[in-house]
mmCIF file of the N, C-alpha and C atoms, coordinates in Angstrom:
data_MODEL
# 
_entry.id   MODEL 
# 
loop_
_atom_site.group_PDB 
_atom_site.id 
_atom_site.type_symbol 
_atom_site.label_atom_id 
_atom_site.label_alt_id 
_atom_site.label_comp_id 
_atom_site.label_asym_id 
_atom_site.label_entity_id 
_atom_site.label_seq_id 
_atom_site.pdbx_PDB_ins_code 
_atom_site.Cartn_x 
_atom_site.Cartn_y 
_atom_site.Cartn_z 
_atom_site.occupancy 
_atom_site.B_iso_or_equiv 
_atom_site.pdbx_formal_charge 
_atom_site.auth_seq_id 
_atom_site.auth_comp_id 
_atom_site.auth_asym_id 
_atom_site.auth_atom_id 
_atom_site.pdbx_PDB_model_num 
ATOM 1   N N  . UNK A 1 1  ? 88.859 98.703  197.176 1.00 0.00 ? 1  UNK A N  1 
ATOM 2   C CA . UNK A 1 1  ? 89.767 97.622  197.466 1.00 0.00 ? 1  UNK A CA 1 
ATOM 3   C C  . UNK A 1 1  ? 91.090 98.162  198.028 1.00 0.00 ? 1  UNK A C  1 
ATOM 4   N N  . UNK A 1 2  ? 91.025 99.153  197.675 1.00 0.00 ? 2  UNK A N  1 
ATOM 5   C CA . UNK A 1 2  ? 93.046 99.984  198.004 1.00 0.00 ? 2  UNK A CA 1 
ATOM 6   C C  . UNK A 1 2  ? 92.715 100.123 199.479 1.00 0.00 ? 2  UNK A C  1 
ATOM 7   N N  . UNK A 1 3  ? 91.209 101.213 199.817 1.00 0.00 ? 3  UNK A N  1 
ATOM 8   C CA . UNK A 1 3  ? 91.248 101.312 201.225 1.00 0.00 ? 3  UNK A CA 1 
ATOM 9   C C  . UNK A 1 3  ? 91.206 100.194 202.232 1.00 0.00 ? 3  UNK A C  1 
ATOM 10  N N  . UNK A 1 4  ? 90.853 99.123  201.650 1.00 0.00 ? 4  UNK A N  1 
ATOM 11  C CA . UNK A 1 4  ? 90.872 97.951  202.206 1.00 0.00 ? 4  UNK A CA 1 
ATOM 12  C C  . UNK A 1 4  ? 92.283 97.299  202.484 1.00 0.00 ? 4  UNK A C  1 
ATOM 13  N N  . UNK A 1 5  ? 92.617 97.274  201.635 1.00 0.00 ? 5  UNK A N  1 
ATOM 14  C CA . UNK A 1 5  ? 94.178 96.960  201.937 1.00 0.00 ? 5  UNK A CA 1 
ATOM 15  C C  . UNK A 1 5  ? 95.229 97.821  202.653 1.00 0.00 ? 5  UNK A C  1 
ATOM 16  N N  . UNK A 1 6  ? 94.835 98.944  202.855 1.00 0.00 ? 6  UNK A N  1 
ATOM 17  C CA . UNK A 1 6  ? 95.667 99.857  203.817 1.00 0.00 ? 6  UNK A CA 1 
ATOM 18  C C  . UNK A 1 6  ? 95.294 99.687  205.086 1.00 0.00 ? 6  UNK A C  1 
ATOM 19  N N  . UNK A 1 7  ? 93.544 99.533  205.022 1.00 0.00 ? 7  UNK A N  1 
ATOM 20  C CA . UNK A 1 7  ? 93.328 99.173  206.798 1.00 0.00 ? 7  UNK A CA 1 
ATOM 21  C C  . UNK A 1 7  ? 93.911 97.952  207.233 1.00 0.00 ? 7  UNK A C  1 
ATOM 22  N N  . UNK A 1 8  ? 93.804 97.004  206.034 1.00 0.00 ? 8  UNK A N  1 
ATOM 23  C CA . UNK A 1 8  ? 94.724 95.088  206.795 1.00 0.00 ? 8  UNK A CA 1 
ATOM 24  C C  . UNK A 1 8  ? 95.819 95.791  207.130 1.00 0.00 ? 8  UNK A C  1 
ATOM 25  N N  . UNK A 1 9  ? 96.559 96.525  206.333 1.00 0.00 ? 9  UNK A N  1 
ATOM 26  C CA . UNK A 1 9  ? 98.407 96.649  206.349 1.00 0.00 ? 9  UNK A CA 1 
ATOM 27  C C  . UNK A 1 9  ? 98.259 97.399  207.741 1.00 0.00 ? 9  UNK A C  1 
ATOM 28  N N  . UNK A 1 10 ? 97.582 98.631  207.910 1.00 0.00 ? 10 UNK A N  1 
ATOM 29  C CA . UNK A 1 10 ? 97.399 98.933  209.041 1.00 0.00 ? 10 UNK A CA 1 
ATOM 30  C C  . UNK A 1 10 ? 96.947 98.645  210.648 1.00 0.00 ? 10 UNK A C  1 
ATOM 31  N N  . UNK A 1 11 ? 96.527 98.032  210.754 1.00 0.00 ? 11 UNK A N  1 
ATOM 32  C CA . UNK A 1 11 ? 95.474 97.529  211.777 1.00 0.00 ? 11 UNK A CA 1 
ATOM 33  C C  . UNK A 1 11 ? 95.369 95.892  212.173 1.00 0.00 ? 11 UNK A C  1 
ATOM 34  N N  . UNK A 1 12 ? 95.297 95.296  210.871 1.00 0.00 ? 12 UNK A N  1 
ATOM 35  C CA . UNK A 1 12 ? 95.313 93.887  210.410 1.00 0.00 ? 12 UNK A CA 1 
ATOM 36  C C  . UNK A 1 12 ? 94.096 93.298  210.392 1.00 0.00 ? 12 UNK A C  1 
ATOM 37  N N  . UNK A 1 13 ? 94.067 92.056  210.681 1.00 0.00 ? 13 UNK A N  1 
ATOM 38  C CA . UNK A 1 13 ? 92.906 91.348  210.377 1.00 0.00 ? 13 UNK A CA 1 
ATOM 39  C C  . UNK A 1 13 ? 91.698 91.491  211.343 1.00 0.00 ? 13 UNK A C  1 
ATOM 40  N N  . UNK A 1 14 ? 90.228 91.420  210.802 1.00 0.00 ? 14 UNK A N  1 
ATOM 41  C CA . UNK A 1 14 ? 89.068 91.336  211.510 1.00 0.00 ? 14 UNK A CA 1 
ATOM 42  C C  . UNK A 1 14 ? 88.885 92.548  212.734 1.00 0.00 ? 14 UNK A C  1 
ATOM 43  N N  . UNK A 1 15 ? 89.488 93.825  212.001 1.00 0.00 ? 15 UNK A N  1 
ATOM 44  C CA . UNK A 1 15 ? 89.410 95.333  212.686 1.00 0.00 ? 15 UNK A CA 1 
ATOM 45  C C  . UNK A 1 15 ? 88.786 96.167  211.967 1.00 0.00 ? 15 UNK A C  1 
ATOM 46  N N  . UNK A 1 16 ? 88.028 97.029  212.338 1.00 0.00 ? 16 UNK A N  1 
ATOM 47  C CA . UNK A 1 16 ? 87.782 98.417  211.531 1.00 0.00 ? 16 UNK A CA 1 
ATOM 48  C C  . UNK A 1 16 ? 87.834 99.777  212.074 1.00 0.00 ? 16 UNK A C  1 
ATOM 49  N N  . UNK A 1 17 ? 87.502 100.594 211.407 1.00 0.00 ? 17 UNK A N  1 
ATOM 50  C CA . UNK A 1 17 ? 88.472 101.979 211.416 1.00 0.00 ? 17 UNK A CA 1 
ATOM 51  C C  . UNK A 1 17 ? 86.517 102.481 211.034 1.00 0.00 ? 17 UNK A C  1 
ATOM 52  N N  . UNK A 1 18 ? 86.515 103.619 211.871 1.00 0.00 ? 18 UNK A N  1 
ATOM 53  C CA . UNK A 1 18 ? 85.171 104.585 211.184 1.00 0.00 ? 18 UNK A CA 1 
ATOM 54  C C  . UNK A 1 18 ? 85.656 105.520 209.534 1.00 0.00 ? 18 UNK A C  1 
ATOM 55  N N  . UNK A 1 19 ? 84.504 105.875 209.414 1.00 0.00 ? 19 UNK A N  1 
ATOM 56  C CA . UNK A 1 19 ? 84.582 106.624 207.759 1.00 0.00 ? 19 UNK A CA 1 
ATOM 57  C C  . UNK A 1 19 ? 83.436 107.378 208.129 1.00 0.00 ? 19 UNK A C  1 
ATOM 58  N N  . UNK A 1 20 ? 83.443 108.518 207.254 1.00 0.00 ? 20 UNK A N  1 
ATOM 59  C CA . UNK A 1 20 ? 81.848 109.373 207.230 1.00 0.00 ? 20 UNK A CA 1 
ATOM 60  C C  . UNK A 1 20 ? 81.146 109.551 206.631 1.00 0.00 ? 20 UNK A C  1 
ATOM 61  N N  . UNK A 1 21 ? 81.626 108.519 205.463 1.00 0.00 ? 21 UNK A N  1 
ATOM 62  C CA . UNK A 1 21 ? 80.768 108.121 204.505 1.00 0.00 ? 21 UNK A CA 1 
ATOM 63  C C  . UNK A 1 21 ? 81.520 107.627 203.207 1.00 0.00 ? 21 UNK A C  1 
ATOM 64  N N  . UNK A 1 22 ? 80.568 106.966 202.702 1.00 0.00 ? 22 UNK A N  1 
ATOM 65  C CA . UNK A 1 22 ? 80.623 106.077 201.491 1.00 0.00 ? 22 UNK A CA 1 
ATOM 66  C C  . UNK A 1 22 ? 80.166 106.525 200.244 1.00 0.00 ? 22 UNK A C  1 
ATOM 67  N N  . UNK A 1 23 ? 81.079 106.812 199.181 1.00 0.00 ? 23 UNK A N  1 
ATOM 68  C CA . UNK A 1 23 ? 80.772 106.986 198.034 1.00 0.00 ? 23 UNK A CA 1 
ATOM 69  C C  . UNK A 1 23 ? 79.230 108.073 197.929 1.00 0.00 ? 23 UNK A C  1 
ATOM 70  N N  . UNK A 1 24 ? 80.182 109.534 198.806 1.00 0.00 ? 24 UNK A N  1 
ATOM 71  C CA . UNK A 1 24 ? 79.595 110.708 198.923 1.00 0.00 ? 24 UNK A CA 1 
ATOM 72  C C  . UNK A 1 24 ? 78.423 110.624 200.384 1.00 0.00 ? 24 UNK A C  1 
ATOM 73  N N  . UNK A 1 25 ? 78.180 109.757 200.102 1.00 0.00 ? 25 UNK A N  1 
ATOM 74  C CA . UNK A 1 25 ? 76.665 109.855 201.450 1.00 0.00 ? 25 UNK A CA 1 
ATOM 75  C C  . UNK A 1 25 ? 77.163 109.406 202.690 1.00 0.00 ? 25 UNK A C  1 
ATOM 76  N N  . UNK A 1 26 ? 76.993 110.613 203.392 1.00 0.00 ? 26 UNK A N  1 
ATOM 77  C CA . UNK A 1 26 ? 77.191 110.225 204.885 1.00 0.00 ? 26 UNK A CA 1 
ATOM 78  C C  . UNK A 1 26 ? 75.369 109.158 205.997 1.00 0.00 ? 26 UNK A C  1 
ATOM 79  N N  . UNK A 1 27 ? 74.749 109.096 205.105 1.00 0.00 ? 27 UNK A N  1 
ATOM 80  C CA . UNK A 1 27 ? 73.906 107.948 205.685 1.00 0.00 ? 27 UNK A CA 1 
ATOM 81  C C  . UNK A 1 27 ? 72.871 108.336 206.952 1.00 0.00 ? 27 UNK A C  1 
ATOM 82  N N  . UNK A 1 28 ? 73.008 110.007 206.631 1.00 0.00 ? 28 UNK A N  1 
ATOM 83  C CA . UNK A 1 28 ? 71.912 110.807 207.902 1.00 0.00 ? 28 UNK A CA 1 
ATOM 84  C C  . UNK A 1 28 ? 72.807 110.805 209.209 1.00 0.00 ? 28 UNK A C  1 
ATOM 85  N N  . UNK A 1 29 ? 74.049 110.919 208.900 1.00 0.00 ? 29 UNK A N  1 
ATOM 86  C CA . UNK A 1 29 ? 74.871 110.922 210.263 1.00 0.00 ? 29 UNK A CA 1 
ATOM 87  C C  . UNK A 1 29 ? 74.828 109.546 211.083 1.00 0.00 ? 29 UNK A C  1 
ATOM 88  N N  . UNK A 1 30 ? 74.950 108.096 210.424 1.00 0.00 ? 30 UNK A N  1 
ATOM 89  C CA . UNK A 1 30 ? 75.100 107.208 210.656 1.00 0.00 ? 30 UNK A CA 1 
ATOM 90  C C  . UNK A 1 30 ? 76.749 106.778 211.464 1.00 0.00 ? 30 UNK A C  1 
ATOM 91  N N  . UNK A 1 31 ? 76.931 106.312 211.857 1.00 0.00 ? 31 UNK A N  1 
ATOM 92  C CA . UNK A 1 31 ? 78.381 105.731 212.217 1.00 0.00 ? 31 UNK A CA 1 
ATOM 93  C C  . UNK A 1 31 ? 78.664 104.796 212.007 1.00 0.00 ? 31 UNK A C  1 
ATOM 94  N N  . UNK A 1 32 ? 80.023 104.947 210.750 1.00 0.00 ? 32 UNK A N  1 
ATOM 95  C CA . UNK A 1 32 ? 79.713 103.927 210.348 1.00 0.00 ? 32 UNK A CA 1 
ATOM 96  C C  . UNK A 1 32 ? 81.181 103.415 209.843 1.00 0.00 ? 32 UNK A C  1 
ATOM 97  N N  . UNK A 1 33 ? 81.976 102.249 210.165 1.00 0.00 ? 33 UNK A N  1 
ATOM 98  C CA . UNK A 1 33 ? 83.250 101.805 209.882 1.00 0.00 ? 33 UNK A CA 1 
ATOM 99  C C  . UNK A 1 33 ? 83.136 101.157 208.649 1.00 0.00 ? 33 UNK A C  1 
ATOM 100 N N  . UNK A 1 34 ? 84.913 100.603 208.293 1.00 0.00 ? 34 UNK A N  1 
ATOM 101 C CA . UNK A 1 34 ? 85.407 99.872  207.232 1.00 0.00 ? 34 UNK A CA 1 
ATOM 102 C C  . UNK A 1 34 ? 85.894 98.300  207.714 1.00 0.00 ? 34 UNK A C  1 
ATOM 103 N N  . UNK A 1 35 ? 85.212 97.447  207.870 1.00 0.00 ? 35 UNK A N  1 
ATOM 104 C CA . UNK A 1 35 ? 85.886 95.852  208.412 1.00 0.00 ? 35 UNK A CA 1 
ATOM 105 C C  . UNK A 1 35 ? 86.603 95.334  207.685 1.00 0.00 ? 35 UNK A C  1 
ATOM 106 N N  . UNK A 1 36 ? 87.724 95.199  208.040 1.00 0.00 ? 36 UNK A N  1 
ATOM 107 C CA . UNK A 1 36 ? 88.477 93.971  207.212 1.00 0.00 ? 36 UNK A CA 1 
ATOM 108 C C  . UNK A 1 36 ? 88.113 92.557  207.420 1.00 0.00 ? 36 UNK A C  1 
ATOM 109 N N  . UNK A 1 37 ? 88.826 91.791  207.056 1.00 0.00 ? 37 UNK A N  1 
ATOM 110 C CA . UNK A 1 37 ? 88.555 90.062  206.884 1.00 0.00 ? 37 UNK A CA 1 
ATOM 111 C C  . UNK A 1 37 ? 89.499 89.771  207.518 1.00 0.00 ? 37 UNK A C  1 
ATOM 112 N N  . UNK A 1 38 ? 89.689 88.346  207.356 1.00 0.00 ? 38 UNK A N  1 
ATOM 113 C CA . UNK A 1 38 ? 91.527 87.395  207.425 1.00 0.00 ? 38 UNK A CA 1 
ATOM 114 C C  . UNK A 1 38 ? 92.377 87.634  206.723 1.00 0.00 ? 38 UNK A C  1 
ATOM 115 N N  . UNK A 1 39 ? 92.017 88.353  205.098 1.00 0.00 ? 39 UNK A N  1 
ATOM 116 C CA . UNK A 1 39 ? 92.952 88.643  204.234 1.00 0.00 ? 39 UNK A CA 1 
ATOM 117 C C  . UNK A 1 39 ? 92.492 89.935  203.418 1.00 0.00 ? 39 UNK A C  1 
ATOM 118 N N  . UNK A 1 40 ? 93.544 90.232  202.579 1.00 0.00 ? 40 UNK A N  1 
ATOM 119 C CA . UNK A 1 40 ? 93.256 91.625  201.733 1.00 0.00 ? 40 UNK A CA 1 
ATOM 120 C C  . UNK A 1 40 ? 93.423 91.645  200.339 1.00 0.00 ? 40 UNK A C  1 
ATOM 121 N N  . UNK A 1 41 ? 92.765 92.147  199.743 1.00 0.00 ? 41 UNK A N  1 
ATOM 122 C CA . UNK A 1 41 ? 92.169 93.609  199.757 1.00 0.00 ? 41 UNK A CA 1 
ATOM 123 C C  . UNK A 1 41 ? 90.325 92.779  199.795 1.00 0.00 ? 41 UNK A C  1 
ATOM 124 N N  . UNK A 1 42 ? 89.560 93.337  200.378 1.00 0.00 ? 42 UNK A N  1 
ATOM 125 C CA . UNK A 1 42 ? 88.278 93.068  200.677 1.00 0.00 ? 42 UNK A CA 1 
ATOM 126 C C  . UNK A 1 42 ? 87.961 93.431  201.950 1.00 0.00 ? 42 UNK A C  1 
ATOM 127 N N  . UNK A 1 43 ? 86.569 93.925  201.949 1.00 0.00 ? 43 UNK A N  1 
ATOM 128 C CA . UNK A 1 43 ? 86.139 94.208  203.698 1.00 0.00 ? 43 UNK A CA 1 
ATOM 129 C C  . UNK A 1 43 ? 84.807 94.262  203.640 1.00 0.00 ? 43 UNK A C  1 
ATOM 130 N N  . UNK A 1 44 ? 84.143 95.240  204.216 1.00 0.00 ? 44 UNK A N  1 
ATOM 131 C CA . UNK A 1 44 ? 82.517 95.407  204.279 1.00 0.00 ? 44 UNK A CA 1 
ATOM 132 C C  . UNK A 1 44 ? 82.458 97.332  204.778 1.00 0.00 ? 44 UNK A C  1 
ATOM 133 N N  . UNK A 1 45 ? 81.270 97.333  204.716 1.00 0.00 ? 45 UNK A N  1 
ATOM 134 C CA . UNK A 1 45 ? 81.346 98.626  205.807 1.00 0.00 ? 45 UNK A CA 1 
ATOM 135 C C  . UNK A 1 45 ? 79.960 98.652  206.319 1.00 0.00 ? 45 UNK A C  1 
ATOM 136 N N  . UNK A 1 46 ? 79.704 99.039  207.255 1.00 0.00 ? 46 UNK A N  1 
ATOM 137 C CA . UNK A 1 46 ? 78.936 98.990  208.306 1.00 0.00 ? 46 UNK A CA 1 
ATOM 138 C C  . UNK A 1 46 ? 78.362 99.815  209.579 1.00 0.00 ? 46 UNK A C  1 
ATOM 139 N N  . UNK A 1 47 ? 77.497 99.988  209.915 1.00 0.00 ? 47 UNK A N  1 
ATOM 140 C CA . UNK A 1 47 ? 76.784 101.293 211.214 1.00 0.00 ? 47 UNK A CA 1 
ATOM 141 C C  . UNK A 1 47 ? 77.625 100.179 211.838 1.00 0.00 ? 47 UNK A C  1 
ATOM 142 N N  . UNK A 1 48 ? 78.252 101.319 213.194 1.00 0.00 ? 48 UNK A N  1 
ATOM 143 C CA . UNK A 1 48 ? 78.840 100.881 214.507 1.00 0.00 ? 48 UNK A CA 1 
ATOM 144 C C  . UNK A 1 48 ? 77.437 101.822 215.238 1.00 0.00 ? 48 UNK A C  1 
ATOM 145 N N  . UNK A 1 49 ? 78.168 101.353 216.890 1.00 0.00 ? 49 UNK A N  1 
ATOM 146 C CA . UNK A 1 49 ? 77.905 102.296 217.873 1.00 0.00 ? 49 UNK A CA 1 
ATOM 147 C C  . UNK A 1 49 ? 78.435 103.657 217.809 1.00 0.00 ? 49 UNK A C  1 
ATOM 148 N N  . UNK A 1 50 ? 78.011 104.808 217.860 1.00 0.00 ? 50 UNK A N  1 
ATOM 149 C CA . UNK A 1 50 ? 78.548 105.631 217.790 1.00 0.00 ? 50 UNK A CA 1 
ATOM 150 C C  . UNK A 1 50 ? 79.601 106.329 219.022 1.00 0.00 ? 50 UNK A C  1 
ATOM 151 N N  . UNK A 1 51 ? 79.463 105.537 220.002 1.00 0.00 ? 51 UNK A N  1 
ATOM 152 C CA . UNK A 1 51 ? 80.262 105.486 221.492 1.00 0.00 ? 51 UNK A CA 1 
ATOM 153 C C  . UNK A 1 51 ? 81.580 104.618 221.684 1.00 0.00 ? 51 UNK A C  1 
ATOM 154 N N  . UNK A 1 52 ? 81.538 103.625 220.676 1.00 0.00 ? 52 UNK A N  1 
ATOM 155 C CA . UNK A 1 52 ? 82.508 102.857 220.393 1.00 0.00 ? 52 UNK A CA 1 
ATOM 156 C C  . UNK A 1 52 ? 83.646 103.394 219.984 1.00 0.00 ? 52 UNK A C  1 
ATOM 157 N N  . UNK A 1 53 ? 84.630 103.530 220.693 1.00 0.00 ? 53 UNK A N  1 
ATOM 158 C CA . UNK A 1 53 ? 85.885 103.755 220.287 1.00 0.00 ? 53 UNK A CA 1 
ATOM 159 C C  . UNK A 1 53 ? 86.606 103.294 219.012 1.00 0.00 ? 53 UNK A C  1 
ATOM 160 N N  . UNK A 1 54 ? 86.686 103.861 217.913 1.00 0.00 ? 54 UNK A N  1 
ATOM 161 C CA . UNK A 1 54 ? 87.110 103.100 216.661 1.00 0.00 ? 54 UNK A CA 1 
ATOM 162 C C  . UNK A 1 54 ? 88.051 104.305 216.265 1.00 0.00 ? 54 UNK A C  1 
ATOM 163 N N  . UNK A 1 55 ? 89.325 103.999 215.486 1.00 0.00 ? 55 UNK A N  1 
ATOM 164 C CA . UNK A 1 55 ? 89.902 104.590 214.615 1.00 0.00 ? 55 UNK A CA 1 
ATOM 165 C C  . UNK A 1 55 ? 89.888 105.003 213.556 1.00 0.00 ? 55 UNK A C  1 
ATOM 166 N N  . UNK A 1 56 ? 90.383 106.398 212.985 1.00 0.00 ? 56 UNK A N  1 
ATOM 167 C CA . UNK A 1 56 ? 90.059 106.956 212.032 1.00 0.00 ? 56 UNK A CA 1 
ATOM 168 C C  . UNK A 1 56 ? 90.851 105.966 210.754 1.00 0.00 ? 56 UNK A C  1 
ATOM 169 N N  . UNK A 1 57 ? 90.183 105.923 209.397 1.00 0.00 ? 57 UNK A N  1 
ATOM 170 C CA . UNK A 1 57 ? 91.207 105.132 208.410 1.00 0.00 ? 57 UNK A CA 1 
ATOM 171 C C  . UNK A 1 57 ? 91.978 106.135 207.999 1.00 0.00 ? 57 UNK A C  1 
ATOM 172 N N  . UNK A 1 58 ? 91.383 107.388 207.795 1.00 0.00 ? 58 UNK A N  1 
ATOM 173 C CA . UNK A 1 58 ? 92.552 108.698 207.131 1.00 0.00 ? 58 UNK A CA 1 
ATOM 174 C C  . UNK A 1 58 ? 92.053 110.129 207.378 1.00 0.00 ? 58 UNK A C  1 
ATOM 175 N N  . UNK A 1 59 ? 92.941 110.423 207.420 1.00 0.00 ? 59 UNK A N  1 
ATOM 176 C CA . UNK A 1 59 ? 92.263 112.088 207.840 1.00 0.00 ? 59 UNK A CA 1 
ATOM 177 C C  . UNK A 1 59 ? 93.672 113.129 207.230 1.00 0.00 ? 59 UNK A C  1 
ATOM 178 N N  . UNK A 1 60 ? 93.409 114.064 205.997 1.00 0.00 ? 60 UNK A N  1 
ATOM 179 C CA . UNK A 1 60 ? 94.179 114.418 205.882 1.00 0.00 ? 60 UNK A CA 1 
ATOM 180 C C  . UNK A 1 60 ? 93.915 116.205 206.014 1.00 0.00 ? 60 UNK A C  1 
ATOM 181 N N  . UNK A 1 61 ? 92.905 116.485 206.540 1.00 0.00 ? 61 UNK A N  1 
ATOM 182 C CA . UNK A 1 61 ? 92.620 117.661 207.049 1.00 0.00 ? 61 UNK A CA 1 
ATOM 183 C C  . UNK A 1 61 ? 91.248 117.402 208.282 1.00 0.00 ? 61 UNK A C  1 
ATOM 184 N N  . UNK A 1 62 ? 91.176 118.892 208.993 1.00 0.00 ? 62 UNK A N  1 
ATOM 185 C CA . UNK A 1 62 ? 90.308 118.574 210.440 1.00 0.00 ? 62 UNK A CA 1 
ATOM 186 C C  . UNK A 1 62 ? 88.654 118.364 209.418 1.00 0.00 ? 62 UNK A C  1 
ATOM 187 N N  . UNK A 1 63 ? 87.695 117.241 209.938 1.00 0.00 ? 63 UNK A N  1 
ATOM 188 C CA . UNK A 1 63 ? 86.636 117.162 209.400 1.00 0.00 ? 63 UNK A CA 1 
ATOM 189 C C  . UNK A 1 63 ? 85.683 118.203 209.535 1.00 0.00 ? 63 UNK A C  1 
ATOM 190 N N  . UNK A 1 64 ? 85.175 118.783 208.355 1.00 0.00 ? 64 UNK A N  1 
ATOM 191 C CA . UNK A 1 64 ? 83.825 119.700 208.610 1.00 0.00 ? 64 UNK A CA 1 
ATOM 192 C C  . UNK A 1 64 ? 82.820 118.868 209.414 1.00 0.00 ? 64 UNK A C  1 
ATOM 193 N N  . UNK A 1 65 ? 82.342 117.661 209.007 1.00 0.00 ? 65 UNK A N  1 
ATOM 194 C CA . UNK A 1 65 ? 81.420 116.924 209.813 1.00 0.00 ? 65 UNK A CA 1 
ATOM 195 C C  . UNK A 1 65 ? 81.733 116.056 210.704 1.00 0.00 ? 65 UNK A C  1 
ATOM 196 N N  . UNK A 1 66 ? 80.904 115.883 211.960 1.00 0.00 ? 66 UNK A N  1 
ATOM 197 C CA . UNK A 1 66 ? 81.857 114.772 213.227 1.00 0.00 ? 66 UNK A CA 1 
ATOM 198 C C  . UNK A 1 66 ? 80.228 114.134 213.415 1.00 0.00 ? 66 UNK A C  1 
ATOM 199 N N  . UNK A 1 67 ? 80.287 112.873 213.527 1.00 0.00 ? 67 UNK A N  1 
ATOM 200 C CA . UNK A 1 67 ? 79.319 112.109 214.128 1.00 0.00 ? 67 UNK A CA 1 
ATOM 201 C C  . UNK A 1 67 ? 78.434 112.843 215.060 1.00 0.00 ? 67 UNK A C  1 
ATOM 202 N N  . UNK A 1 68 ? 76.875 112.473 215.028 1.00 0.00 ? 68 UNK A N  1 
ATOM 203 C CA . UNK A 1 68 ? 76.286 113.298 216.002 1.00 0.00 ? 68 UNK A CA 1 
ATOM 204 C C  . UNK A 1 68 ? 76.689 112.502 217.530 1.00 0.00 ? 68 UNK A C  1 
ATOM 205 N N  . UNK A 1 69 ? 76.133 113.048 218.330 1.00 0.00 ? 69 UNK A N  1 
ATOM 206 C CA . UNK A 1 69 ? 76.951 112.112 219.836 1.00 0.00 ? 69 UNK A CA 1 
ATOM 207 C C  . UNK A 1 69 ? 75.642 111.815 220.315 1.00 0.00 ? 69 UNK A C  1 
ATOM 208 N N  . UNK A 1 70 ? 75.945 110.180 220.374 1.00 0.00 ? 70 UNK A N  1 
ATOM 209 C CA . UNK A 1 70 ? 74.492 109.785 221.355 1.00 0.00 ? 70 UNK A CA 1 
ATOM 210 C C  . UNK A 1 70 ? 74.657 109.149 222.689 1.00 0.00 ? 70 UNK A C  1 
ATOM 211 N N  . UNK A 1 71 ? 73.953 108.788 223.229 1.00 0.00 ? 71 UNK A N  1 
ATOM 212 C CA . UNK A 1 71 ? 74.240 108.427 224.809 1.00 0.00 ? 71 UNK A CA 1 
ATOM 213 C C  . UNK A 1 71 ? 74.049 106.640 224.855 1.00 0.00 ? 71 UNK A C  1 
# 
């Protein structure tokens, strides 16, 4: 719920930000964001395109793992 509410405060409503995973599992190298709603704290998370331009929610060092790249 906290990260949820930093992406509204950040970004705002009905946006998401990629992640590399969820509660340890990166999902076989899935791509996969954090959506917010109309309001906060609540969202979803979800496979994107992996070509899709999306923003990082946090990065506080360079990632060991980066999305595989597909065409």
């Amino acid at each position: 719920m906290k990260a949820t509410q930093l992406l509204f405060d950040c970004i705002g409503e009905f946006q998401h930000a990629w992640v590399a995973g969820w509660n340890g599992d990166s999902y076989k190298g899935a791509c996969m964001a954090m959506f917010t709603g109309n309001a906060a704290p609540g969202g979803s998370i979800n496979e994107v395109e992996c070509k899709e331009p999306v923003p990082v929610i946090c990065q506080l060092e360079e990632p060991q793992w980066r999305p595989p790249h597909r065409a």
